[in-house]
C-alpha positions as CSV (number, residue, x, y, z in Angstrom):
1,X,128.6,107.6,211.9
2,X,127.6,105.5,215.3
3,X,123.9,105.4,216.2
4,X,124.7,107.2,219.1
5,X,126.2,110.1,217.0
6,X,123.2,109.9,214.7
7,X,120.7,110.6,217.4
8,X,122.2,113.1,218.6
9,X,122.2,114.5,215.1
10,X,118.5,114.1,215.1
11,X,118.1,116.3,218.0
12,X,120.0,119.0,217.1
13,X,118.1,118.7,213.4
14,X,114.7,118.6,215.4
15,X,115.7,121.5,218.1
16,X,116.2,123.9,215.2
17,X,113.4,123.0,213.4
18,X,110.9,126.3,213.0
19,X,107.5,126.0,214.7
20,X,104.4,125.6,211.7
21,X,101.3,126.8,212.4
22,X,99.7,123.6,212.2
23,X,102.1,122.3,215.3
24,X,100.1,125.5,217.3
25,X,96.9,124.1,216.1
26,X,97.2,120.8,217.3
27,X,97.8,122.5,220.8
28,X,94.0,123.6,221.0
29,X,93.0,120.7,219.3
30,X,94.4,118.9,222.5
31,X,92.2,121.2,225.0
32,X,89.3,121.2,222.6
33,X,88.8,117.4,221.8
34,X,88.4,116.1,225.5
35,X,86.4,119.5,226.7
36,X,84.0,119.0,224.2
37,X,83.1,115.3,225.8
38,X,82.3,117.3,228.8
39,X,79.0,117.5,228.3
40,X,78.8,113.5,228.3
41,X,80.8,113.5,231.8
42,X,77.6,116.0,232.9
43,X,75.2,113.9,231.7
44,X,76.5,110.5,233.2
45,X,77.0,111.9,236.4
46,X,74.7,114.7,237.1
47,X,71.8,113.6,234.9
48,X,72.6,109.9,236.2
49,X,71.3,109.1,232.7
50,X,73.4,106.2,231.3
51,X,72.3,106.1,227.5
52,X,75.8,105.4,226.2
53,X,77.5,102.3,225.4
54,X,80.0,101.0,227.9
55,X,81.9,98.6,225.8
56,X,82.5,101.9,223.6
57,X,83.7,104.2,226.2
58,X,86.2,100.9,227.8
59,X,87.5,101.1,224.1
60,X,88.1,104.4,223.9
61,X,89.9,103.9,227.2
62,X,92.3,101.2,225.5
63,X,92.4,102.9,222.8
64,X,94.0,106.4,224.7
65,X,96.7,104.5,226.8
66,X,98.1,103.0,223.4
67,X,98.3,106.6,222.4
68,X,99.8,107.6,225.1
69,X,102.4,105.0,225.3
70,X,103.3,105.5,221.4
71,X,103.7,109.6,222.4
72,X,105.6,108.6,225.4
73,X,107.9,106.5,222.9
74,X,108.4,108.7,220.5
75,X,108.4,111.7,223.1
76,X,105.8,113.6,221.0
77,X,104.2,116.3,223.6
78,X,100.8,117.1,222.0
79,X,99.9,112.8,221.6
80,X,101.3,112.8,225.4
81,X,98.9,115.6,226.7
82,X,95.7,114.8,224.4
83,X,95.8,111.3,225.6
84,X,96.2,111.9,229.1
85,X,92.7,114.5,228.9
86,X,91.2,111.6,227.0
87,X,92.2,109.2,229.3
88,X,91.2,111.4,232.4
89,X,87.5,111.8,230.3
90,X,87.3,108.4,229.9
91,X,87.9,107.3,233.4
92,X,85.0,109.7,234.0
93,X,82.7,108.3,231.8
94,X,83.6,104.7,231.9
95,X,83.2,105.0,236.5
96,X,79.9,106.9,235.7
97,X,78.1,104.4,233.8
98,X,79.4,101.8,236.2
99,X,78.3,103.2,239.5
């Protein structure tokens, strides 16, 4: 069998795989995560209070778009999606506490 042939084999094989209902939980856990840092964003930005670390929030940033590169990889939606809301409520945070 060719590598070729062999990842096409692994497609099919994943296609047909049935959906568990942890692979529907993750999906909320992606909306979830990065909405519950919302209240951070509020507080940056319309409090103007800047009580939070910096240096955390940049590594959190890092952090997110090695994520997303390793779900881009491996072509893994729910990594993909999660980390771009991270990334999105990073940016946020991290421009907040720099302005």
């Amino acid at each position: 069998m060719s590598v070729n042939s062999h990842h096409k084999h692994l497609r099919k094989k994943r296609k047909k795989k049935k959906q568990e209902p942890i692979d529907k939980l993750v999906y909320l856990a992606v909306v979830f995560g990065p909405l519950m840092t919302l209240p951070q964003v509020y507080t940056i930005w319309i409090q103007q209070s800047n009580d939070v670390s910096v240096i955390s929030w940049v590594s959190y940033l890092i952090i997110a778009v090695i994520w997303l590169f390793y779900g881009i990889k491996h072509r893994e939606k729910p990594i993909i999606l999660v980390q771009l809301l991270w990334i999105v409520v990073d940016v946020l945070i991290v421009v907040g506490l720099m302005r």
